[in-house]
C-alpha positions in Angstrom: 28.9 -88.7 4.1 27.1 -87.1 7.0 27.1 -83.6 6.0 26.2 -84.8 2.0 23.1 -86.4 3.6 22.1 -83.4 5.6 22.7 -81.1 2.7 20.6 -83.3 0.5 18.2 -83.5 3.0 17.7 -79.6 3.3 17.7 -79.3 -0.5 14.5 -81.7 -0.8 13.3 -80.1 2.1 13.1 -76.6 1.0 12.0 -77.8 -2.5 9.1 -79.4 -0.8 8.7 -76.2 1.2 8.8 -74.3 -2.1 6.7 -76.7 -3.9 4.2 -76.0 -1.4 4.3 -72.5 -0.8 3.3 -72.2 -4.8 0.6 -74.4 -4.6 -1.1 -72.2 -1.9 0.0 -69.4 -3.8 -1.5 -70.2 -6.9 -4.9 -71.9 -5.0 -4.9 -68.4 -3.8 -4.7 -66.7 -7.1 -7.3 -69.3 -8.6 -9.9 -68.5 -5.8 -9.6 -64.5 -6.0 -10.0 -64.5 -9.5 -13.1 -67.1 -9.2 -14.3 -64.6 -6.3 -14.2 -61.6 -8.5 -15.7 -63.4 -11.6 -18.5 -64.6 -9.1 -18.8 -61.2 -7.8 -18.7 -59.4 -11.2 -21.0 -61.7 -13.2 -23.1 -61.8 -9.9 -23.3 -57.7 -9.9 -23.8 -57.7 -14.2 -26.6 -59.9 -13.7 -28.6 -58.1 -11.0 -27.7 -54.7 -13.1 -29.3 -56.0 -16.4 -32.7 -57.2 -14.5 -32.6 -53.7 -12.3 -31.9 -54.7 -9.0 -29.3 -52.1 -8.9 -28.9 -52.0 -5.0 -27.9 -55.7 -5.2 -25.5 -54.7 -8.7 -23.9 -52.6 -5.9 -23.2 -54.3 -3.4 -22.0 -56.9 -5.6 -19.6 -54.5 -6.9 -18.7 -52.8 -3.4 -17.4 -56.5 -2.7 -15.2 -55.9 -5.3 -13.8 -52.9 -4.7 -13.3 -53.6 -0.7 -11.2 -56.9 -2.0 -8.9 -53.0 -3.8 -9.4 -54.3 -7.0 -8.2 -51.1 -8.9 -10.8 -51.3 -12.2 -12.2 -48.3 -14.5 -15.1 -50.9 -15.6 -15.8 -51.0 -11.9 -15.8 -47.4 -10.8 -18.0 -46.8 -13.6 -20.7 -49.8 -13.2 -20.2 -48.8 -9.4 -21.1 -44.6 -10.3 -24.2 -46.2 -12.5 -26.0 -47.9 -10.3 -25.4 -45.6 -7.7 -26.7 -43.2 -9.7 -29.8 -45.4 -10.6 -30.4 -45.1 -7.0 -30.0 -41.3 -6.9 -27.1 -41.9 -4.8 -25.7 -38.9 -6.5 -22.7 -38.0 -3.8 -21.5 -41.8 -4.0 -22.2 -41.9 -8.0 -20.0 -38.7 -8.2 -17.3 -40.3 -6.4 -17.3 -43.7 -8.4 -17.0 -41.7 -11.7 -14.5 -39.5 -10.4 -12.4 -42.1 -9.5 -12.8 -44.0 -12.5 -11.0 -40.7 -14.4 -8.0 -41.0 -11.9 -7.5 -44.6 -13.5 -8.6 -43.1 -17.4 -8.5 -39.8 -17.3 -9.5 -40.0 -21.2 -12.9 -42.1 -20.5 -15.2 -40.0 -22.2 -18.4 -41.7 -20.9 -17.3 -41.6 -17.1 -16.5 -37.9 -18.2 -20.1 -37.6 -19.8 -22.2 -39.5 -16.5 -20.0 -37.4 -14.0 -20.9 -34.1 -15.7 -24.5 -34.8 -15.6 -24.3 -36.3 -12.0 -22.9 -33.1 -11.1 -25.8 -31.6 -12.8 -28.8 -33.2 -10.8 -26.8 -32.5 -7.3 -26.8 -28.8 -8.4 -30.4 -28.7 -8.6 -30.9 -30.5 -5.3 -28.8 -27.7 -3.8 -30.4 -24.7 -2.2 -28.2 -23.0 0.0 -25.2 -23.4 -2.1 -21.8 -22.0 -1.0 -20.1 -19.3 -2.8 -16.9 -20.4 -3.9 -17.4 -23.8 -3.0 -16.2 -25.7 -6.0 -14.2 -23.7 -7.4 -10.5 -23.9 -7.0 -8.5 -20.6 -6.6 -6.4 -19.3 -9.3 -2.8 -20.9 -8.6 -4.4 -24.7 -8.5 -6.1 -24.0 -11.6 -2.6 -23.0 -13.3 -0.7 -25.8 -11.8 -3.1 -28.4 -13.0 -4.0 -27.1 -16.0 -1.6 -29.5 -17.8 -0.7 -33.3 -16.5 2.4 -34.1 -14.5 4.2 -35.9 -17.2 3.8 -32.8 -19.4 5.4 -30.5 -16.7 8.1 -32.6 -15.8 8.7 -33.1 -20.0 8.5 -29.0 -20.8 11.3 -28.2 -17.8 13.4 -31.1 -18.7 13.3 -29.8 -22.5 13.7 -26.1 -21.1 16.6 -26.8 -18.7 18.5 -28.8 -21.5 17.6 -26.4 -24.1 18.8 -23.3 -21.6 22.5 -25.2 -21.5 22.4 -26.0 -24.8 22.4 -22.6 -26.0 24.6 -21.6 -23.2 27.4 -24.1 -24.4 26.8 -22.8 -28.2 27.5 -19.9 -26.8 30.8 -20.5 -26.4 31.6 -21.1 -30.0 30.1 -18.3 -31.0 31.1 -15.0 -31.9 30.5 -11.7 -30.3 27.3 -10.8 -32.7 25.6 -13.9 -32.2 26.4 -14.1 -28.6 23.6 -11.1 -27.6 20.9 -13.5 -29.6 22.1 -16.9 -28.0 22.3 -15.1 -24.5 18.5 -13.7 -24.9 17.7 -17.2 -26.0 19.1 -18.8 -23.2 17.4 -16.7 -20.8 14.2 -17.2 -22.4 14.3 -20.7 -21.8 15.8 -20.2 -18.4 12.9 -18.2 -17.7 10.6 -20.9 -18.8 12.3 -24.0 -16.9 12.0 -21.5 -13.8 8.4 -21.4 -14.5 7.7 -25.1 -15.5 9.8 -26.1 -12.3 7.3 -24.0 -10.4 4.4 -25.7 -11.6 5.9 -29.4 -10.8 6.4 -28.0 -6.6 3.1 -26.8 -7.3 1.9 -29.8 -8.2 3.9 -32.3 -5.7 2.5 -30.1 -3.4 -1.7 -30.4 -4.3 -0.7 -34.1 -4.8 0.2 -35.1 -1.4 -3.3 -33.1 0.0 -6.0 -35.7 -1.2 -9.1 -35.1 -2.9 -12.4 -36.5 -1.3 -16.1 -36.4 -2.7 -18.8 -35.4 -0.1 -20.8 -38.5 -0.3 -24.7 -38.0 1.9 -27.3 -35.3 0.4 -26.1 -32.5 2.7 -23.4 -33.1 5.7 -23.1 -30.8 8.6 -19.6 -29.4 9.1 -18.1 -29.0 12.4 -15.5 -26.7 14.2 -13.9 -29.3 16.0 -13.9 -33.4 15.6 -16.8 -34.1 17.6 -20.6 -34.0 17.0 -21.3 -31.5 20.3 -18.6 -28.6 18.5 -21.0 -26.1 16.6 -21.7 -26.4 13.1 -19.4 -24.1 11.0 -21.8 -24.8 7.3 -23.1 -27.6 5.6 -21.7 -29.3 2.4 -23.8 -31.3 -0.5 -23.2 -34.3 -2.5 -20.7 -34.7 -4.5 -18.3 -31.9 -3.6 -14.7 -31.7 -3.8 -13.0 -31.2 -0.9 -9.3 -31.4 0.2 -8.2 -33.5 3.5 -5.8 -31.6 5.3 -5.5 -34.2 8.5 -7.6 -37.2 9.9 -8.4 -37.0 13.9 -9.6 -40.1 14.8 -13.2 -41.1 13.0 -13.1 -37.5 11.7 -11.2 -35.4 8.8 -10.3 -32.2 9.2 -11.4 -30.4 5.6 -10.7 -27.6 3.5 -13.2 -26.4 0.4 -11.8 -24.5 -2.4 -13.4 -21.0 -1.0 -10.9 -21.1 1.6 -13.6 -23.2 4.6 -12.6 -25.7 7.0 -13.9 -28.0 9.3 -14.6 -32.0 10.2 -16.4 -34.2 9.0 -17.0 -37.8 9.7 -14.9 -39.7 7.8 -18.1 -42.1 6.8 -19.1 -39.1 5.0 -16.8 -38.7 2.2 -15.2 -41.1 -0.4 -10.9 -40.5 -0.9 -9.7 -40.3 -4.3 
């Protein structure tokens, strides 16, 4: 009788407990999403009567709660760039195409973003934006598609292979050339997917003031090595402390602050 009661007791315990723990849960859930409709409507509202630093801060509360929103990188990008914040506008485009690559009118703001920070640059870099040759070639195509055209390859290179088998000694010379072909090709297409595991885990960041002073070393008393402008791409190769150690597509490196550039 003892141990029944105890049992029993534990049960209605633990379903209190649980009872509990999803009332919080879902208070929780109930106040983030009245938060964020506060904070959207609250950063829509002050966008349509053109306060547009008050639309982004609105929306920069947002995005520091990592809500993960192509609406909101883009309204972010607009009223940045309404501000001629053209570094940060750059980066809140950009990053809405990580999340839609196919949004044609992030695509469409970001190109002509990119445009006015090209005029405001006077001592541009040679090479600067331009990736080299190979990082061209591996992301030429999208992931999925690579990893698709050296599964198809590989399974199409055994394929004929085992045909092979079966056939006879005049078609063999065909099959084999055939199956080497697409050997060839999965060789190639594997290539591309190391090539792009390999860009993928060196981030992207977007050079966010007008111009930012790069350094040889991670502190502001190390000479300056060049200067970058708004809204470049850069590639983090390490983060020392408050500073990131950077690498521009010409082959450059140096630090920067880490204030001074948005991730992708």
């Amino acid at each position: 009788m003892s141990s029944r009661r105890t049992t029993a007791g534990f049960a209605a315990l633990t379903a209190v407990l649980l009872t509990l723990v999803l009332s919080v849960t879902t208070y929780a859930h109930v106040v983030h999403a009245d938060t964020f409709n506060e904070a959207w409507k609250r950063g829509n509202e002050a966008y349509l009567r053109g306060d547009y630093a008050a639309a982004a801060a609105a929306y920069q509360q947002l995005d520091k709660q990592q809500v993960v929103s192509t609406d909101l990188y883009y309204n972010l990008g607009v009223t940045y760039f309404r501000q001629g914040l053209l570094g940060r506008a750059i980066w809140a485009f950009e990053r809405a195409l990580v999340v839609a690559p196919d949004d044609e009118d992030a695509r469409f703001n970001l190109v002509q973003a990119r445009k006015l920070a090209e005029q405001r640059t006077h001592d541009k870099l040679e090479g600067a934006e331009r990736e080299p040759l190979w990082s061209r070639v591996v992301t030429y195509i999208s992931p999925a598609t690579q990893v698709w055209l050296f599964c198809g390859l590989y399974l199409g290179c055994f394929a004929l292979l085992f045909v092979r088998r079966r056939m006879t000694d005049e078609s063999r010379l065909a099959i084999t050339t055939g199956a080497a072909i697409l050997g060839t090709g999965a060789l190639l297409a594997g290539l591309l997917v190391l090539g792009r595991m390999n860009l993928d885990r060196i981030p992207f960041a977007i050079v966010l003031p007008d111009t930012v002073a790069v350094k040889e070393g991670a502190d502001n008393n190390f000479r300056t090595s060049f200067q970058v402008h708004s809204g470049l791409r850069v590639r983090v190769i390490e983060r020392d402390q408050d500073w990131l150690h950077v690498r521009l597509a010409n082959g450059l490196e140096g630090f920067v602050r880490a204030d001074d550039v948005g991730l992708l």
